[in-house]
C-alpha positions in Angstrom: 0.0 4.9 11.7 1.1 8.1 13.0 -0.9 11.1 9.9 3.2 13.0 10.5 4.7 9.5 9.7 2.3 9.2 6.6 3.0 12.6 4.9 6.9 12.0 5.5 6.8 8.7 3.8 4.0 10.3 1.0 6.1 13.3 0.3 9.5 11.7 0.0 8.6 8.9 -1.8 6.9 11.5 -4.4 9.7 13.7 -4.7 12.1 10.8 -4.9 10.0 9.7 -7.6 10.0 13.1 -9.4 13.4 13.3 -9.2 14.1 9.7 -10.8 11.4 10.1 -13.7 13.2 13.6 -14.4 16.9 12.2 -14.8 15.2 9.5 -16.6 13.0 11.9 -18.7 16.4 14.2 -18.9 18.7 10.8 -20.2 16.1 9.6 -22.9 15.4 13.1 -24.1 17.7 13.3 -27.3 15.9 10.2 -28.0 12.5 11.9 -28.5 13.6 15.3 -29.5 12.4 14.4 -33.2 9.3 12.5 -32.7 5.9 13.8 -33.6 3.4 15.4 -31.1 1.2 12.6 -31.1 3.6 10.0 -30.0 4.9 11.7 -27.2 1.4 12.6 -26.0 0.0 9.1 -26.7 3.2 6.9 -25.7 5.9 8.9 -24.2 3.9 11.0 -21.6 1.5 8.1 -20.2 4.5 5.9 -19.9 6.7 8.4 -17.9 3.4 8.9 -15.8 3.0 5.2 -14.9 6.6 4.7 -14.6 6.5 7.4 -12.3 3.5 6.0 -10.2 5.2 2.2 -9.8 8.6 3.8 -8.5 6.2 6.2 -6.1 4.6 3.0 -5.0 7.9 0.8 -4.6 9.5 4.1 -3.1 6.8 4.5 -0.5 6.9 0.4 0.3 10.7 0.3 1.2 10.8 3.9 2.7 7.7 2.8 4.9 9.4 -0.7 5.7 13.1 1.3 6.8 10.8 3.5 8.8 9.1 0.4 10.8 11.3 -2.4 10.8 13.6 -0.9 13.3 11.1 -0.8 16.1 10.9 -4.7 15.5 13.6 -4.2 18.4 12.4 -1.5 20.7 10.0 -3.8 22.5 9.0 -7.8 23.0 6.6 -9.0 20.8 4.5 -11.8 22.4 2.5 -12.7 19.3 3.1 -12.4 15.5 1.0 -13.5 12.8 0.4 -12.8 8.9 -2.2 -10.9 7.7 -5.1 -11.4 6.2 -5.8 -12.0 2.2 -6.5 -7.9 0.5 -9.6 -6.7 -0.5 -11.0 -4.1 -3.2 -9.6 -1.3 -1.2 -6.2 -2.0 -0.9 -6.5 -1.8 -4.9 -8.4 1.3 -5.2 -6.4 3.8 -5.0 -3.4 2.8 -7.7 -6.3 1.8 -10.5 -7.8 4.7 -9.7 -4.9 6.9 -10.7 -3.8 4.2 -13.6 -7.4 5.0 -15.0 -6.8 8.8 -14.7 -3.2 8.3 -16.6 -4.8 6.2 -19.9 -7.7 7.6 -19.7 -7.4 10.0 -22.6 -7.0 6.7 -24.7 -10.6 5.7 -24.2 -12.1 9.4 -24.7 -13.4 9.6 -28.2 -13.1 7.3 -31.6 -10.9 4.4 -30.9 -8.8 3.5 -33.6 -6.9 0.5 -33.0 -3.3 1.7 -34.2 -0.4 0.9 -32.7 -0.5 3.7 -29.8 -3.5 2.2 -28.5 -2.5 -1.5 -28.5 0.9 0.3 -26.6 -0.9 2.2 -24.3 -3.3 -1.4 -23.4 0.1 -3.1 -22.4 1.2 -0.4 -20.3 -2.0 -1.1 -18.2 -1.6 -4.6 -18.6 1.7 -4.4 -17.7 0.9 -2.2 -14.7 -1.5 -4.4 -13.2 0.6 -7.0 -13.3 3.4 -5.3 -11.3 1.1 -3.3 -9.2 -1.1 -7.6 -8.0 2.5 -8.3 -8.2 3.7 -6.1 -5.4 0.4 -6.6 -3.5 1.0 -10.0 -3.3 4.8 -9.9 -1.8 3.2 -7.3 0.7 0.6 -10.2 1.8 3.4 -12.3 2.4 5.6 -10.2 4.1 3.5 -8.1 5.7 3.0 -9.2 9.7 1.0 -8.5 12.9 3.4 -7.9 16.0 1.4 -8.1 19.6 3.5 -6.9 21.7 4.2 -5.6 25.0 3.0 -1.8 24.7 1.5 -2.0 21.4 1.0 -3.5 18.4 3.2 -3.0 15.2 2.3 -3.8 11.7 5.4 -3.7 9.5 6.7 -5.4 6.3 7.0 -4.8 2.3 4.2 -2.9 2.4 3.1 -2.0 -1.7 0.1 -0.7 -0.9 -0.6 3.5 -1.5 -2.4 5.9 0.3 -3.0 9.5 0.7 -2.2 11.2 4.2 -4.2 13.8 4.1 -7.3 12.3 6.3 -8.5 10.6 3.8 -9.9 7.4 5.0 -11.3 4.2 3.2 -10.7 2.5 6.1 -7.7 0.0 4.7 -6.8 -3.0 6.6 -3.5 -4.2 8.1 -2.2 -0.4 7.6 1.2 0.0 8.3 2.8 1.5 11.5 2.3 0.8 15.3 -0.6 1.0 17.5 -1.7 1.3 21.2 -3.9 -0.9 22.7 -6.3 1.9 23.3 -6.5 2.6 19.7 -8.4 -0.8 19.9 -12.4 -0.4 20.0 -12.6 -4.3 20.3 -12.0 -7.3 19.0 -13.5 -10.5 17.8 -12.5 -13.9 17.4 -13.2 -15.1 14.1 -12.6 -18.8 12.1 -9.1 -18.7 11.5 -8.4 -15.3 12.3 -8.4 -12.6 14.4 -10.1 -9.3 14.2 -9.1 -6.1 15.7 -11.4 -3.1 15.3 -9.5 0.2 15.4 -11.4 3.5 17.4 -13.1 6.1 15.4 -13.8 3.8 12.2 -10.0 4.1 11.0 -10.3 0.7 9.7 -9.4 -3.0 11.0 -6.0 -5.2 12.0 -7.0 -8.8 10.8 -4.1 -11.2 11.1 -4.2 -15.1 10.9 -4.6 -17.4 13.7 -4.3 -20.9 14.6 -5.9 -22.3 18.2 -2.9 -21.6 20.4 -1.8 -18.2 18.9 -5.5 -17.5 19.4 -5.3 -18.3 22.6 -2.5 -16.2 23.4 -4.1 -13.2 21.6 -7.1 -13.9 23.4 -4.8 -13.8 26.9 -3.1 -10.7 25.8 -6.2 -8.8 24.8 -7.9 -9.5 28.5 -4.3 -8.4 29.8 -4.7 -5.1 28.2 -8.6 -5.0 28.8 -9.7 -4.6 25.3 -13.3 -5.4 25.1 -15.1 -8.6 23.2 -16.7 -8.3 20.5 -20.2 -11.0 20.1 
């Protein structure tokens, strides 16, 4: 995907995000006004934080999807396919910032009160919506081989960062060319597609006749074989 296309999407899904969590912040506010230090910094703070991160994540998924899904029409697709099953990367990056948010919780003495056992089912809870939304994008997510290039595009949940930070995440939403293609290889039940200067892989699922026609398609637009 285009890094300009990235930091659009990253930066208004953020600020959209802000400004939610702050009306929501602003709504619930009389609410809190008379609680006690520790409960807003234990409970109220770490839960505006992680709500914050699922609506960024949603946000970025359905701002990304608007973004793609209208070049569905722009050109012929000649082969589409679901991707493959995620990996430990497409997971990093939200735990990552989940373990920053509740960390505090785990610093320390743990006494087993009733903040603690609140702040475990936030990250319960989060995980749970966060698998949740990676599993809609695996099934909605697709591979489009078309004429001039190839589009990825769906409910995409995953997050990333657009700032040339690469962990080389598969299936990453957005369109290529075929000369973004270093090569590809033909693999049991799927297809793999390696992108140029390591930026990661576009593995779809493929029976014998769509792997046929990928095959055809990739000789057509001379990208190489890998053995």
């Amino acid at each position: 995907m285009s890094q300009t296309r990235k930091a659009v999407i990253f930066f208004l899904s953020f600020f959209i995000a802000l400004v939610l969590v702050s009306l929501l912040f602003q709504i619930i506010s009389p609410l809190i006004a008379n609680m006690d230090q520790g409960t807003i910094f234990n409970i109220i703070s770490p839960l505006f934080t992680t709500i914050g991160l699922l609506l960024f994540i949603l946000l970025q998924a359905l701002i990304r999807y608007m973004f793609y899904k209208k070049l569905l029409t722009s050109d012929v697709s000649l082969v589409s396919a679901n991707i493959t099953k995620f990996g430990l990367k497409e997971r990093l990056l939200p735990y990552t910032i989940l373990m920053f948010i509740h960390l505090p919780a785990f610093l320390g003495q743990i006494v087993l009160n009733y903040t603690f056992i609140i702040r475990i089912l936030m990250i319960i809870g989060s995980i749970i919506i966060i698998e949740l939304l990676l599993r809609i994008t695996n099934q909605n997510t697709r591979v489009y081989l078309r004429n001039n290039d190839i589009l990825i595009t769906g409910f995409d949940g995953r997050s990333e960062i657009p700032f040339g930070v690469s962990i080389n995440i598969n299936n990453d939403s957005g369109f290529y060319r075929y000369k973004d293609i270093e090569n590809y290889k033909v693999l049991p039940n799927h297809i793999e597609l390696k992108i140029v200067n390591g930026y990661g892989k576009i593995t779809f699922i493929a029976n014998e006749e769509m792997t046929k026609q990928a095959t055809e398609l990739m000789k057509e637009k001379e990208v190489p074989v890998r053995e």
